[in-house]
C-alpha positions as CSV (number, residue, x, y, z in Angstrom):
1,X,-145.0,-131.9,-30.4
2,X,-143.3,-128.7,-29.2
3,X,-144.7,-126.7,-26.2
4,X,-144.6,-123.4,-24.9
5,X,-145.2,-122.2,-21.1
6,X,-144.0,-118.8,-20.3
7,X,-143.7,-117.0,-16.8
8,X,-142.4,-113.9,-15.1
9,X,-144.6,-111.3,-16.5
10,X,-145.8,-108.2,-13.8
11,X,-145.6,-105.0,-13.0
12,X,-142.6,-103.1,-13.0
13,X,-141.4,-99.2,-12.8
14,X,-140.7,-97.2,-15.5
15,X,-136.3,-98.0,-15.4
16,X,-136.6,-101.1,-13.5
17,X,-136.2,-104.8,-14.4
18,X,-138.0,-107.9,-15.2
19,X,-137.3,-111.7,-16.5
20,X,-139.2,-113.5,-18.9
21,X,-138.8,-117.3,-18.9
22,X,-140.1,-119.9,-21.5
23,X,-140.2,-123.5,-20.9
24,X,-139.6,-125.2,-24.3
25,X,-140.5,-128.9,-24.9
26,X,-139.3,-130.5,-27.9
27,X,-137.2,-130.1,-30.3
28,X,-136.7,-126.4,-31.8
29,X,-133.7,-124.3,-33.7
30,X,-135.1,-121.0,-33.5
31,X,-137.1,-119.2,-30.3
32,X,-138.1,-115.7,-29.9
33,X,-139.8,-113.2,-27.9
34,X,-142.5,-111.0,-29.8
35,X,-145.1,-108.6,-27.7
36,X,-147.8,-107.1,-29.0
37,X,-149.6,-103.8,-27.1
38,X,-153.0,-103.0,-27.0
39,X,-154.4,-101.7,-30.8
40,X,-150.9,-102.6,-31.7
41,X,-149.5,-105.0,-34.4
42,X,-147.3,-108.0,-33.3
43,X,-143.3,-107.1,-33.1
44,X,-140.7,-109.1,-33.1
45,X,-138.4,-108.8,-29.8
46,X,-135.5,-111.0,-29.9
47,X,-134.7,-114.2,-31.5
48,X,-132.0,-116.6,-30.8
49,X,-130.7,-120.0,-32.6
50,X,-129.3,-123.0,-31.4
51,X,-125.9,-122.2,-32.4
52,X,-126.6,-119.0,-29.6
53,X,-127.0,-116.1,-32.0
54,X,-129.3,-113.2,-30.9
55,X,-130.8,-110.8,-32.6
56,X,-132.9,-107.7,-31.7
57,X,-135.2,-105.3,-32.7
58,X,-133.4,-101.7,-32.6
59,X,-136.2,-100.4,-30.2
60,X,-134.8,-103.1,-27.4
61,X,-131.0,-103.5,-28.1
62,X,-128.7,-102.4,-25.5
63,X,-131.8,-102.9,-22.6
64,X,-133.0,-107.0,-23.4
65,X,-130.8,-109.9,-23.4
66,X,-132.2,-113.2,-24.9
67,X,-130.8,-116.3,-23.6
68,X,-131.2,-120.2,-22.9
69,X,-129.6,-122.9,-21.0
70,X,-127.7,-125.3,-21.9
71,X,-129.8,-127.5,-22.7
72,X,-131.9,-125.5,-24.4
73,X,-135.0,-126.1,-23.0
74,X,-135.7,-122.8,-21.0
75,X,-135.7,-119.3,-23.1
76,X,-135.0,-115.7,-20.9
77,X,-135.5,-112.7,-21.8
78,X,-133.9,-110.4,-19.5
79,X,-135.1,-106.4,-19.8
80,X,-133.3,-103.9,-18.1
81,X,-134.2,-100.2,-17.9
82,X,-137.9,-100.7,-19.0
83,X,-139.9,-98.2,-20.5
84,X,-143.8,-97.2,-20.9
85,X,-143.7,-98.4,-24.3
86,X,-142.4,-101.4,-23.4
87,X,-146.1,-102.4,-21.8
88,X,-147.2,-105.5,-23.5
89,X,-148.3,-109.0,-23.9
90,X,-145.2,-110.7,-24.5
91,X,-145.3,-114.2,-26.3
92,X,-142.2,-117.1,-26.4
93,X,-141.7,-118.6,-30.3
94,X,-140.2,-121.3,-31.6
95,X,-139.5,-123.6,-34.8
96,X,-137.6,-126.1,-36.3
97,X,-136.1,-123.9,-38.8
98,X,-133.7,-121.4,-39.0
99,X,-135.7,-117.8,-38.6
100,X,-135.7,-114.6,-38.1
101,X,-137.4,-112.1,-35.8
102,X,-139.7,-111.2,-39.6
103,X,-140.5,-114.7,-40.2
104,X,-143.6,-116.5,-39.0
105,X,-142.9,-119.0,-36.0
106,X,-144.8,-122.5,-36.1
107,X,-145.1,-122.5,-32.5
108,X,-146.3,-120.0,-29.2
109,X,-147.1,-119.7,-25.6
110,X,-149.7,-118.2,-24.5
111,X,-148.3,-115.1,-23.2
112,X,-147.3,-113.1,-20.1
113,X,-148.6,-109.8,-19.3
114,X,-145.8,-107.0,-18.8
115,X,-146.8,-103.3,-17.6
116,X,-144.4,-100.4,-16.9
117,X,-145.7,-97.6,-15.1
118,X,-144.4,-93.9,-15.3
């Protein structure tokens, strides 16, 4: 059974930093990051695969970084230079299979709060 425990959600300043980490347990391929806003639909963050790929949605690239250790059993996502917009629930993903950020995960957290103030 694979589990999901994020943490490092808060309150940040509009340009300033946070980390997101996800504590995976069992086995997975494919974890992401998604957030979804208040009145908002669901969108896909980030996604990485075992073999250490990462992709990202065009509204993050060049301010998040998706990672893992070693081991694979802890996900980050590292966001630099926040944003307003980027206030949202943010949820940790995962699944056996090969996915991207568009295809529906098998497995979630549940969730860390992230607010950016002006």
């Amino acid at each position: 059974q694979v589990q999901l425990v994020e943490s490092g959600g808060g309150s940040v300043q509009a340009g300033g930093s946070l980390q997101l980490s996800c504590a995976v347990s069992g086995y997975t391929f494919s974890r992401a990051w998604f957030r979804q806003a208040p009145g908002k639909e669901r969108e896909g963050v980030a996604t990485i695969q075992n073999g250490g790929i990462a992709t990202y949605a065009d509204s993050v690239k060049g301010r998040f970084t998706i990672s893992q250790n070693n081991a694979k059993n802890t996900l980050y996502l590292q966001m630099n230079s926040l944003e307003p917009e980027d206030t949202a629930m943010y949820y940790c993903a995962a699944d056996r299979r090969w996915l991207s950020l568009q295809d529906a995960y098998e497995y979630w957290g549940q969730g860390t709060q992230v607010t950016v103030s002006s």
